[in-house]
N, C-alpha and C positions, 0 to 999 in steps of 0.2 A: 699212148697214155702210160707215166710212170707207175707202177706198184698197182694195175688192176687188181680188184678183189672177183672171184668168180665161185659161180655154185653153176656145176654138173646135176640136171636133173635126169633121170635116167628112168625112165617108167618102163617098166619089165612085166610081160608075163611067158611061164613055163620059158624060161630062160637060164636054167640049171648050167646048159654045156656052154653059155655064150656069156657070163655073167664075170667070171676071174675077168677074161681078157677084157671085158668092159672097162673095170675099173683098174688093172693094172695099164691099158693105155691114158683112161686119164693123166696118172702120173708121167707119161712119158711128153705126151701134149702139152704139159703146164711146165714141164723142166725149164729152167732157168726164163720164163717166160711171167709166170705169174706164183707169188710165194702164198697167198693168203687165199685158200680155195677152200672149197668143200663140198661133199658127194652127196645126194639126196638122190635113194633108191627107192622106187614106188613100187610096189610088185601089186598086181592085179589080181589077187587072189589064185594064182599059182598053182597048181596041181601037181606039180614036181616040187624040188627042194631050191626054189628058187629065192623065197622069202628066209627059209636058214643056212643059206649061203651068204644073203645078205644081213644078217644077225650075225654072224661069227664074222662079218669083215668090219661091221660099227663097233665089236669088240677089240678086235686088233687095230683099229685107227678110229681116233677120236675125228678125224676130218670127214669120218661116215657116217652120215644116220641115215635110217629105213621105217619103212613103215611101211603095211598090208590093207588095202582095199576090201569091205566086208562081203563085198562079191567082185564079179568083174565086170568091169565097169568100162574099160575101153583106155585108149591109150590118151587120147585129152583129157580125161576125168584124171589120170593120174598124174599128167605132167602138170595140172591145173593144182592139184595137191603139193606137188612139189615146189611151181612156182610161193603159193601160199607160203608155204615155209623156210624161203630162202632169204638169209641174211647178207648175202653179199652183193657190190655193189651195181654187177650184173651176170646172167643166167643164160646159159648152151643150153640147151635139149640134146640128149642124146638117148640111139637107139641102143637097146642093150643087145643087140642083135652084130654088133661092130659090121654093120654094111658101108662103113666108107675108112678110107685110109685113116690112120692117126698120123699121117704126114698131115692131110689135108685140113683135119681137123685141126692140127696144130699151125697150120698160118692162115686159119681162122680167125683161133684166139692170139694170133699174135697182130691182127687188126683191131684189136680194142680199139674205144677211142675216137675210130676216125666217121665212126659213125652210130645215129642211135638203134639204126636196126642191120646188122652184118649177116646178110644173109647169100645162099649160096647156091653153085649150079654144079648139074652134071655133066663133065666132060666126055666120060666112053659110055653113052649111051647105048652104044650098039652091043654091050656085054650083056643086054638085061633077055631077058626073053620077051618073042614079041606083043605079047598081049600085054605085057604091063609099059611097054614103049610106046604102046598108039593109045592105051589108054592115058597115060601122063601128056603126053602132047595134045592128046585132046583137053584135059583138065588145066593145063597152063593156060591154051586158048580161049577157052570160056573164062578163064576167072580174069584175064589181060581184056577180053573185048567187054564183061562185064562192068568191071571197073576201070576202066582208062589206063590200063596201065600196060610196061613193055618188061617185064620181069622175064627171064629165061627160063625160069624153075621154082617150084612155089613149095616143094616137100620137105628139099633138101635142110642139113642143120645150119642152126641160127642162134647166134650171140644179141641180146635185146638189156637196155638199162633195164634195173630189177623194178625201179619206181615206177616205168612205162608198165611194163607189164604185171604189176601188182595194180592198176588206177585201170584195167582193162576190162571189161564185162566181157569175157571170155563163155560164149555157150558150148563151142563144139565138143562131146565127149567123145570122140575118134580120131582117127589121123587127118580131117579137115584142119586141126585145133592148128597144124603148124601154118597152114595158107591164112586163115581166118585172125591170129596174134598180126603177119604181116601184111597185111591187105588192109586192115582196121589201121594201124599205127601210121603205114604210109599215106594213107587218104586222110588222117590229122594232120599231115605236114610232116612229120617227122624225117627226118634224115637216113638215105638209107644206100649198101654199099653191095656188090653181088663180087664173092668170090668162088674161083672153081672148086672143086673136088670129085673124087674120083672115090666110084661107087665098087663097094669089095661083095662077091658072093658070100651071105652068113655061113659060118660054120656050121652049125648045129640047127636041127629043128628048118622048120617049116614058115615061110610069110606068109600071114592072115590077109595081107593090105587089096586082095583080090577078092576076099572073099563075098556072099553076098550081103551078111549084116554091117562089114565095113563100107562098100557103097553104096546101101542105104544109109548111112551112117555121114558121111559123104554127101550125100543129097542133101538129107535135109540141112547139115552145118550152110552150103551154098544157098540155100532158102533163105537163111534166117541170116547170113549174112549180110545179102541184097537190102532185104528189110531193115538191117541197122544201119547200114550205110546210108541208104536213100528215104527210108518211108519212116525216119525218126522225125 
């Protein structure tokens, strides 16, 4: 697609040490790739300085605005907020944690276009620790023999038209929200495209994505999935 428009939504919490490199690899990702973009940072109610991190960078670049959660609310509820507010003519999720290459990410977005849902897999799986590697292959399996489908990887990031995913009844407020956007969209028919990427250890800080409010959180999104998809 020529002259893609794109908005990076980026839901962050306590993301102080991981937040610069966030958004200066946007800029590296979109070089000579896509010219009319823009950043939408969500922080979660934040406990460090990660929401006036993001305040002095919408100062220094108008392509950035931010906005603070009245508590914390989970990483769907904010990327759900960002979706809301995006003007451009389609939307990445990204983690503010930089867990995958900005190679990767960048021939991503350089598949605009060729599909309405660009979503992606992981290649060196075997870098993760193993509890979160048997957990994820078992969460791919369930949601493939759930819904019919042969997806590789259901977490990874994902480039989506901004219109699809604005006409979305989007429930999950967790990190289900990214299976639950692609799962829904492909069972409407929609068109859809699976690229690699290569998963980076975060710098800074600690993942929550094990803990056990996030797979409760996770449960239930896969509950209430089911039920939209089939028992509407």
């Amino acid at each position: 697609m020529n002259n893609p428009s794109l908005t990076f939504v980026i839901p962050a919490y306590n993301e102080q040490g991981n937040l610069d490199l966030a958004i200066a690899n946007v800029h590296r990702i979109v070089d000579g790739l896509v010219d009319d973009y823009e950043i939408i940072i969500v922080d979660d109610a934040s406990q460090d300085e990660t929401f006036a991190i993001a305040q002095q960078k919408a100062k220094e670049d108008k392509r950035i605005r931010c906005m603070t959660n009245d508590r914390n609310r989970g990483f769907g509820y904010s990327y759900k907020r960002g979706v809301a507010a995006s003007q451009k003519d389609h939307i990445a999720a990204l983690s503010a944690d930089n867990d995958v290459a900005w190679e990767s990410l960048r021939d991503l977005v350089g598949h605009i276009g060729q599909a309405d849902v660009l979503t992606s897999y992981m290649i060196n799986t075997g870098d993760r620790e193993w509890p979160r590697r048997v957990i994820s292959k078992m969460f791919v399996a369930l949601i493939n023999a759930m819904f019919g489908l042969r997806l590789k990887y259901f977490n990874g990031p994902f480039i989506i038209r901004r219109e699809l995913l604005q006409a979305l009844n989007i429930r999950s407020n967790g990190l289900a929200v990214v299976a639950e956007c692609k799962v829904k969209l492909i069972k409407q028919g929609h068109s859809f495209k699976e690229i690699p990427f290569t998963h980076k250890p975060r710098q800074k800080g600690r993942s929550t994505a094990l803990s056990i409010k996030s797979l409760k959180a996770v449960t239930s999104a896969v509950y209430w999935l089911y039920r939209d998809i089939y028992w509407q």
